[in-house]
N, C-alpha and C positions, 0 to 999 in steps of 0.2 A: 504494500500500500504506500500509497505517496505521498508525503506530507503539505498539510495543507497552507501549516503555517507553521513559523519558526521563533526563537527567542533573539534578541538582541546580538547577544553575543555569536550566536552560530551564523550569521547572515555571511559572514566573510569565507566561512567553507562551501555556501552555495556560489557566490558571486564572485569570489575573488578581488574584492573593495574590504578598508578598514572598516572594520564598525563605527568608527570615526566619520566615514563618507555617512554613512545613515543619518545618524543620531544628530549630527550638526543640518541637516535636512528635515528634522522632523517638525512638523508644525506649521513649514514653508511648504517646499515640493515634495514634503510626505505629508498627507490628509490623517490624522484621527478617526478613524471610524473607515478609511480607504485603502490607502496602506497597512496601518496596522490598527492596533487597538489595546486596551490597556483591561486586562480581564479584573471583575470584582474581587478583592481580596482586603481582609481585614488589617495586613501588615500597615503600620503608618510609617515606616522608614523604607522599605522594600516594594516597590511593585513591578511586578512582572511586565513587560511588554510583547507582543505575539502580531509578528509580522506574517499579513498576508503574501506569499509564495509568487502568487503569478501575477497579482496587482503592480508589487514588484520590480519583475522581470517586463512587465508592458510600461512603465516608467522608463526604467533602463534603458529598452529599445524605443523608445519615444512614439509609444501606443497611449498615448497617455488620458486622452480625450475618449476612456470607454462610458459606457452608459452611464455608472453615477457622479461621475465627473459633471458631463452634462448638464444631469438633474441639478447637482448644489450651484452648476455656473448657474441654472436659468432663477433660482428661487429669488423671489423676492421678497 
């Protein structure tokens, strides 16, 4: 089975980019809720982060305009 999402730190063995390229991207040209997401967890020092896989890789290769892309450009 293939993974559908990944942690922070592992992104560099799928991509071959520092987790450094990520993380200084997130909030700008990584979407919250698009890219990745930040699953519920009680820790208040610790939270997980869980990157979507192929959102990703359609970023990377400058696919980037997929459907909920769209969606958040058109709301108003």
């Amino acid at each position: 089975m293939e993974k559908k999402y990944i942690q922070t730190k592992n992104l560099p063995k799928i991509f071959d980019l520092s987790r450094s390229f990520f993380t200084e991207r997130m909030g700008t040209e990584f979407i919250e809720g698009i890219h990745y997401f930040i699953p519920p967890n009680s820790s208040k020092t610790k939270k997980a982060v869980l990157w979507e896989i192929e959102k990703v890789e359609n970023w990377l290769k400058g696919n980037q305009a997929d459907e909920e892309v769209i969606k958040l450009l058109n709301r108003k």
